[in-house]
C-alpha positions in Angstrom: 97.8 93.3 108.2 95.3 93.4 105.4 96.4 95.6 102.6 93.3 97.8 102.6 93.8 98.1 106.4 97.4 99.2 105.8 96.9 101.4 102.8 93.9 103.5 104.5 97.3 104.9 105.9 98.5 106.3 102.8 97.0 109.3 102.7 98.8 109.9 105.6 102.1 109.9 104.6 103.2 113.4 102.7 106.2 111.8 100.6 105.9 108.3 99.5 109.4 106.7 98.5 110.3 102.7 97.2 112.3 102.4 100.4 109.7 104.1 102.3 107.4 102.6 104.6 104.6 102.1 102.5 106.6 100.5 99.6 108.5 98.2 102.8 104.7 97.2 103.8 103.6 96.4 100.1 106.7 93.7 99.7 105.4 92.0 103.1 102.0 91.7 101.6 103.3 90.5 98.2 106.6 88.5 98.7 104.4 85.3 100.0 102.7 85.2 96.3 106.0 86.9 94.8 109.2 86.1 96.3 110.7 89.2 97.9 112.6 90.1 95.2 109.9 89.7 92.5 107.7 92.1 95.1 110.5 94.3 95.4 110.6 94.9 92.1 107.0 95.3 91.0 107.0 97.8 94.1 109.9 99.9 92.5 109.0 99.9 89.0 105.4 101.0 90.1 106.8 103.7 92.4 109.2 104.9 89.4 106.6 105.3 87.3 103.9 106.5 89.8 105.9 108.5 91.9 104.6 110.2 94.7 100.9 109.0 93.2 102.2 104.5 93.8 100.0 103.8 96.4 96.8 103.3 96.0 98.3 101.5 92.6 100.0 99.4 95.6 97.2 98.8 97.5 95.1 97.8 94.8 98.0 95.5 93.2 98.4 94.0 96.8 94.9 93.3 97.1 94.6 91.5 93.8 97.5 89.3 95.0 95.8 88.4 98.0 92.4 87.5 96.3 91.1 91.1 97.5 90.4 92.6 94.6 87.0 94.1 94.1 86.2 95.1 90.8 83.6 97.6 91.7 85.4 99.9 93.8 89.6 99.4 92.7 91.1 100.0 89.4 94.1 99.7 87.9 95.7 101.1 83.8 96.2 98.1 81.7 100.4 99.2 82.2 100.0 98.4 85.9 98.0 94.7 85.0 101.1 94.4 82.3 103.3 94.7 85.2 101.4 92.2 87.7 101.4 89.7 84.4 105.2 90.0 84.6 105.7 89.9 87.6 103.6 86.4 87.7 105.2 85.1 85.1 109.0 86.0 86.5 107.8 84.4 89.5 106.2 81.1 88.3 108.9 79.2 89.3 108.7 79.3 92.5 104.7 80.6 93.4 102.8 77.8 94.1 100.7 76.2 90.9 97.0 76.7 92.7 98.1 80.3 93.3 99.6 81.3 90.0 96.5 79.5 88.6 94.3 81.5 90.3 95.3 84.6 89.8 95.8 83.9 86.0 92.9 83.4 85.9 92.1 86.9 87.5 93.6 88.4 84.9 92.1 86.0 82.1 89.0 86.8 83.2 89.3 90.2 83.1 91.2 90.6 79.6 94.9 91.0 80.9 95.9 88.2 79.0 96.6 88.6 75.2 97.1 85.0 73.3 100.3 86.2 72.6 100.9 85.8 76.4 99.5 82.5 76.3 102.1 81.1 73.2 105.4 81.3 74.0 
């Protein structure tokens, strides 16, 4: 399942929870990038801070991980690109080079990356 296909279902769903559904859908989507635990967490530290309000930061932060991201029409707050950034670079161990190269890139390319993030 596609993470805008899944996520259209959001709206849906009256509670929203990080061992809810939705949250158990967003770690499928991200553990192949991620790892499951690295998804996991992203997913839970989103959904603690978002609350009831996570998921279309999910969907959006699922899409980006999947190449999906469109610009024009999703957003995220620089916190929630902070987050993705650390959750790459907890992850770059074990995420494939072309992938974690990629999608630094993504956030290169879109400011997410301080030189500070870059030196160390």
């Amino acid at each position: 399942m596609r993470p805008l296909d899944f996520f259209s279902q959001a709206d849906r769903e009256t509670s929203f929870s990080p061992e809810g559904r939705l949250a158990r859908e967003f770690v499928k989507l991200a553990a192949p990038v991620l790892g499951k635990e690295n998804a996991l967490d992203l997913c839970r530290r989103t959904v603690s801070r978002l609350g009831e309000n996570a998921g279309p930061a999910l969907e959006n932060m699922a899409a980006f991980l999947l190449g999906e991201f469109d610009d024009k029409t999703m957003s995220l707050d620089d916190e929630l690109w902070d987050e993705i950034r650390e959750s790459l670079e907890d992850a770059s161990d074990s995420i494939d080079l072309d992938t974690l190269t990629s999608l630094m890139g993504g956030l290169l390319s879109r400011g997410k990356l301080k030189k500070s993030n870059l030196i160390s």
